[in-house]
N, C-alpha and C positions, 0 to 999 in steps of 0.2 A: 153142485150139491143139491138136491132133494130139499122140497120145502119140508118145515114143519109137520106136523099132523094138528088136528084140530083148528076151529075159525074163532074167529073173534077177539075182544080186546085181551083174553085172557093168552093166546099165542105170544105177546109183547112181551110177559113177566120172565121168559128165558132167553139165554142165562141169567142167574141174576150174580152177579158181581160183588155188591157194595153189601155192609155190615151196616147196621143199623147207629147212627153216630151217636144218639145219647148213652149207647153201649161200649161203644169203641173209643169216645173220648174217657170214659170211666178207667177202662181197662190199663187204658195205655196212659193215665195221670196228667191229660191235656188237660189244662183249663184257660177256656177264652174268654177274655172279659168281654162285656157286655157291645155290643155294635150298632152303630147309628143304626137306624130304623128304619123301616124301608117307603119310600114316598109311595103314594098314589099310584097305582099301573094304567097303564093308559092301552088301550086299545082304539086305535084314529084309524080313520078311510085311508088307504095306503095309495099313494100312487105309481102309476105304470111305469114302468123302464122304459125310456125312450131313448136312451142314448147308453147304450150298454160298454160296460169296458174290454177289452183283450187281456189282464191281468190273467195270468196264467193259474191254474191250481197248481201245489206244491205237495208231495207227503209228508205227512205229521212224523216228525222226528226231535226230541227234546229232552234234558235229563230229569228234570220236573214234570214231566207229561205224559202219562203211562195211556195206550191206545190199546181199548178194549176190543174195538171192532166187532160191538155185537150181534148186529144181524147177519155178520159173516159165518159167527161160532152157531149161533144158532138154527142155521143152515137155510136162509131164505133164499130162493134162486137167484136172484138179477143182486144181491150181495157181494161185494168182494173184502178180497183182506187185508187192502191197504188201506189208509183213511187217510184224505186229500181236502185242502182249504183253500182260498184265495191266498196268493204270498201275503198282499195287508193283513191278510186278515189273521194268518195264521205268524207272523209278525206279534200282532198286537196280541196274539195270544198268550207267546211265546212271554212278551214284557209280563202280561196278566201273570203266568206261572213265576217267573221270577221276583212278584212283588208280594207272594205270600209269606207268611211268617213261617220260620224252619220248623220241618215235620210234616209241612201241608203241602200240597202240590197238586195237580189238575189229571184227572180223568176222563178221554174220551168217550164215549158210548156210538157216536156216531158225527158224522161231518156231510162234507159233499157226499150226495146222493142221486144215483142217474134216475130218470125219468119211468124204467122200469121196475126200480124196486119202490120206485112211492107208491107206482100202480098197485104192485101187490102189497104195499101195506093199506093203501087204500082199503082194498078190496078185502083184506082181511078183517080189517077194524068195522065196517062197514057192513060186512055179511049178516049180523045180527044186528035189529032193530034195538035204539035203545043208549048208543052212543050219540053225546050232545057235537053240531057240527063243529069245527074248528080244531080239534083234537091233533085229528091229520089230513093234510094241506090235498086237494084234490087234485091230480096228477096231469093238470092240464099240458098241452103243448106247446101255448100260447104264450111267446119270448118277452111280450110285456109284463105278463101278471105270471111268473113262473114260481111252483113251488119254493119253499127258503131253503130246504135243503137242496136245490137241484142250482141252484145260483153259488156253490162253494162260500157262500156269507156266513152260512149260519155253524153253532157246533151245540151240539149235546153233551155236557160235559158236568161233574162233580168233582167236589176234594176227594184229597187222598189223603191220610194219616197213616205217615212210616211206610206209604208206598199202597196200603187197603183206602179201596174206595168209598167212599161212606153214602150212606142212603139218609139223606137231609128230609127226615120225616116222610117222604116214600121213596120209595124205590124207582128206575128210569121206567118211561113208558107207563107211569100211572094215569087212569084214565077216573080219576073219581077227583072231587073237589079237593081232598088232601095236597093235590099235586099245584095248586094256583099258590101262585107268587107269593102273595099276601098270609095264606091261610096259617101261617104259623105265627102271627103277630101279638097276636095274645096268649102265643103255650110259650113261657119261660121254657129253656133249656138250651143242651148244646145244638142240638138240631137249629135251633129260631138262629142260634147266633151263627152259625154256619153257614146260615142259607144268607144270613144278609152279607155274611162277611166273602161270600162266592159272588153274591149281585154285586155289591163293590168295586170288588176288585175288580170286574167284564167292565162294569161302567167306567169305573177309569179308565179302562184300555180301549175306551171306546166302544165295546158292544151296548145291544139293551140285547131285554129278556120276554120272553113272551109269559102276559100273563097269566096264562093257565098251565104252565110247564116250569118248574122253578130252574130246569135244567138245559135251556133251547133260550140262546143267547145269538142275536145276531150282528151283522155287519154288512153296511155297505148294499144292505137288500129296501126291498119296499118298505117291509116295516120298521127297520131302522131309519129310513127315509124321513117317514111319516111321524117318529117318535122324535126325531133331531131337527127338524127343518131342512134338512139338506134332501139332493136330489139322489133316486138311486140308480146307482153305477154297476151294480153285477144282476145281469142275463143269467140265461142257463149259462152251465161251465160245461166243458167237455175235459176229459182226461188226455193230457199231452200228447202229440204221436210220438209212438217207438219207433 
């Protein structure tokens, strides 16, 4: 498939998926009571993979887990149309999805990611001056300090309501301060209580979440390393031989 047309962070916004949740929880007569609140985000020195695991990736397959696979639809080149995890990791997902409350359920946007298509989101986010660093992970090749999504840890994901994806006050791939962890902590509404009630839930299954992305939860990688005290166990991954 043909990439895109046009550079920069504004390429990310398609397709866009998800309905806006203080909209869609109105609509459809959800009402969530209020959600612990969300601690402190931490952003720690991460350390290197030193002792990488062999845990296989898996495809996402799940009846609470709808896989949007958007860089696929959107037609990025080094993109494919399956979306693949570590087994743990897509395991603890898998609990994550089954411990929501009925009506809600989990939204892919992305997962393991080969070493080509970070280059070209790199290189798209990047082309225009003006994006702050960290946004998206630099496509190194270096097996210690590897991209999160190119390690099958990590997944980009939201709620779903009745099966619609909902956009927790922004939308995926938001590259403005809306999109940090935190930012919704003092706007009451369904949005605030959705995004802590998405953090929760990851957290109990074990992921954390990166602070400038409310939606890029990881596991088993550097920065969950670094955010739990434990050591991290997933390298790059590669996609199983056929």
């Amino acid at each position: 498939m043909s990439g895109p047309p046009g550079v920069g962070p504004e390429r990310f916004l398609l397709p866009c998926y998800t309905q806006p949740a203080d909209e869609a929880t109105s609509r459809a007569g959800l009402v969530l009571g209020p959600q612990p609140a969300l601690p402190a985000m931490q952003d720690p020195v991460y350390p290197p993979v030193l002792r990488p695991s062999s845990e296989p990736l898996v495809p996402l397959s799940h009846r609470r887990i709808r896989v949007l696979s958007n860089y696929w639809h959107a037609g990025w080149d080094a993109a494919l149309p399956t979306t693949w995890l570590r087994a743990e990791a897509f395991d603890r997902l898998s609990h994550a999805a089954e411990r929501l409350p009925n009506r809600l359920g989990l939204a892919i946007f992305d997962a393991w990611r080969p070493l080509a298509l970070q280059a070209e989101l790199y290189d798209a986010a990047y082309h225009e001056p003006g994006l702050p660093d960290g946004f998206v992970a630099e496509p190194t090749p270096d097996a210690t300090v590897p991209p999160p999504h190119l390690t099958g840890g990590t997944v980009d994901l939201t709620l779903t309501l009745d099966g619609t994806p909902l956009a927790l006050g922004t939308g995926f791939d938001d590259f403005t301060a809306a999109a940090f962890t935190e930012s919704l902590e003092q706007v009451p509404g369904s949005s605030r209580e959705l995004r802590r009630l998405l953090y929760h839930t990851m957290r109990g299954a074990g992921f954390v979440v990166l602070h400038c992305e409310w939606w890029h939860f990881e596991f088993g990688t550097r920065r969950w390393a670094a955010i739990t005290g434990n050591e991290p166990h997933y390298g790059p991954a590669k996609l199983p031989d056929r």
